[in-house]
PATOR-575223 format. One record per residue (C-alpha): residue in three letters; y, z negated, x negated. Coordinates in steps of 0.02 Angstrom, whole numbers, plus 32768, in hexadecimal, padded with zeros to 4 digits. Each point is the difference from the previous one (the first is absolute). Example, Ala and Ser with C-alpha at 12.3 -4.5 7.8 and 13.67 -1.06 7.14 Angstrom:
<rs>
ALA7F1F7E7A7D99;SER80AC80217FBB;
</rs>
This chain:
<rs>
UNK821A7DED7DCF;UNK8050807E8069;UNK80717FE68097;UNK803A80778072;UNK809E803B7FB2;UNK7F85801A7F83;UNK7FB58083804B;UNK7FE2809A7F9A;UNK7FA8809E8023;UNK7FB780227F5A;UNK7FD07F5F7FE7;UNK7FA17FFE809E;UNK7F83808A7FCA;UNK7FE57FAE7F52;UNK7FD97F5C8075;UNK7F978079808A;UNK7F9E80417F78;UNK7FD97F647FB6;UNK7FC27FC180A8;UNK7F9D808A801F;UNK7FA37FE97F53;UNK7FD97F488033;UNK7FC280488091;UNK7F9580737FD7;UNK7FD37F837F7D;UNK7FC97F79807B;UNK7F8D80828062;UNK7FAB80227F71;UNK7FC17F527FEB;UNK7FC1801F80BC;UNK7FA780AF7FCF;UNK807A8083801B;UNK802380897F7D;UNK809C804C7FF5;UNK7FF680C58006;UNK80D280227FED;UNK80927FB48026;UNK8091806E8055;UNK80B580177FED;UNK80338038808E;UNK80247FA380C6;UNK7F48803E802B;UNK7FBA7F777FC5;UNK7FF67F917F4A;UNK7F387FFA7FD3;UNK7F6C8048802D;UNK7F657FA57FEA;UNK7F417FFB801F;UNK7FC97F758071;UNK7F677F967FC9;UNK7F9C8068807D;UNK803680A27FA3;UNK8085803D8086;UNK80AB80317FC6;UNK80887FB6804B;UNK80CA7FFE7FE7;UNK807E7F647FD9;UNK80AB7FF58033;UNK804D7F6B7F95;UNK80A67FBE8021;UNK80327F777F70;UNK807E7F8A802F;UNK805F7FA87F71;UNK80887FBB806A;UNK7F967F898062;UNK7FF17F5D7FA6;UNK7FAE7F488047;UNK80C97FCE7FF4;UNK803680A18065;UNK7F5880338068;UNK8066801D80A2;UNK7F3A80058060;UNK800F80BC801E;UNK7FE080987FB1;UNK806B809B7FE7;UNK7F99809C8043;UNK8057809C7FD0;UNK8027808A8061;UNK808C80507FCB;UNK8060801F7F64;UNK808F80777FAB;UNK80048056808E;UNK7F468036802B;UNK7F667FA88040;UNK7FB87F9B7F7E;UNK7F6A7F687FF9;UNK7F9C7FE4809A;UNK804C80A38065;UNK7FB780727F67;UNK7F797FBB7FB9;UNK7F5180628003;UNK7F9B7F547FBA;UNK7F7D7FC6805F;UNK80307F4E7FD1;UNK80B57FAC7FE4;UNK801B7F677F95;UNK808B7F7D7FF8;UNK80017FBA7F4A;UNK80577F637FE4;UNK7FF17FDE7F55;UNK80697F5A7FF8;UNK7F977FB8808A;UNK7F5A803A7FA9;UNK7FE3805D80C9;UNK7FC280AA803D;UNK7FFF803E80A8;UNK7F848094802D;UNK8010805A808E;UNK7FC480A98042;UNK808380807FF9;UNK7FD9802380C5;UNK7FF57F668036;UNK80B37FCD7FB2;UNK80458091803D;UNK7FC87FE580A5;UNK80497F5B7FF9;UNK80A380247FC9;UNK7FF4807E8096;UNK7FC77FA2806C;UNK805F7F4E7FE0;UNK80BE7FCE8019;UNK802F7FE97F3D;UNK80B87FE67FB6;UNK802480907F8A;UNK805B7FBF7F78;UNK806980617F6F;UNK7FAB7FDB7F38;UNK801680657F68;UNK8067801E7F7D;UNK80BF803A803B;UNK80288097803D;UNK7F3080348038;UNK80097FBD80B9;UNK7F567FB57FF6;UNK7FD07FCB80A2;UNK7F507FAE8043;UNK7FAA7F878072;UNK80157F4A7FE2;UNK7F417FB9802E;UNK7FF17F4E8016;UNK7F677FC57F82;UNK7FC87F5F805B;UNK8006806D80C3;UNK7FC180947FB8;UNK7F757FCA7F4E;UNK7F89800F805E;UNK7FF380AD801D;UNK8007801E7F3E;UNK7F707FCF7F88;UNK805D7F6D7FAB;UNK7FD17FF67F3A;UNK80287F837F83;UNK802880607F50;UNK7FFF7F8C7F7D;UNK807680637F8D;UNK80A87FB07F85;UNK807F80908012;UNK806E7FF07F8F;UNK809180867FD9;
</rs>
């Protein structure tokens, strides 16, 4: 299990893309279809609701937070190797927190999390890997779950 001065940058995309495969997976047992995944900070899937509508996911995996170390916050980017990264660039209509070593999921609409981190006193806190000045938004899960779509994922990640 990783700890902080664990923290690797190429690591974390194998880990991202593994959490947004599980997912994408786990919509698809809810009807979705997935049309693409993307590459780029636009956004990491796009997918056909059950209803037929497209829609685009923002998924942000963190490997880091563990029941031993689950400070009750999560990390929102915003900035990173000096540019706007995470929730100040991202096109997706919806953003996810994956927590894979608490089996949670946080959904959110990319506006309305972006209005909140607007709109709301948060701590910005420093993350990453050395040297890429990650910063973000500390957001309090117990104060602030509620205004995310809380999901259990029943999923043994395992590295």
């Amino acid at each position: 299990m990783k700890t902080v001065g664990d923290y690797n940058f190429k690591d974390d995309v194998k880990d991202g893309e593994k959490g947004e495969t599980i997912i994408a997976d786990f919509l698809i047992t809810k009807g979705y279809k997935l049309i693409s995944d993307n590459k780029d900070n636009k956004f990491d899937l796009r997918m056909l609701e059950p209803d037929g509508r497209e829609t685009t996911i923002e998924i942000k995996t963190d490997v880091l937070c563990t029941p031993e170390r689950d400070t009750g916050n999560m990390f929102i980017e915003k900035h990173s190797r000096g540019k706007d990264s995470g929730i100040a660039v991202s096109q997706a209509e919806w953003f996810v927190m994956y927590y894979p070593y608490l089996n949670e999921s946080y959904f959110i609409k990319t506006e309305t999390l972006r209005n909140l981190v607007e709109n709301t006193y948060f701590y910005v806190a420093n993350g990453g890997d050395k040297g890429s000045n990650t910063k973000g938004y500390l957001v309090n899960k117990k104060k602030y779950g509620k205004k995310f779509n809380k999901i259990q994922i029943d999923y043994k990640w395992e590295k």
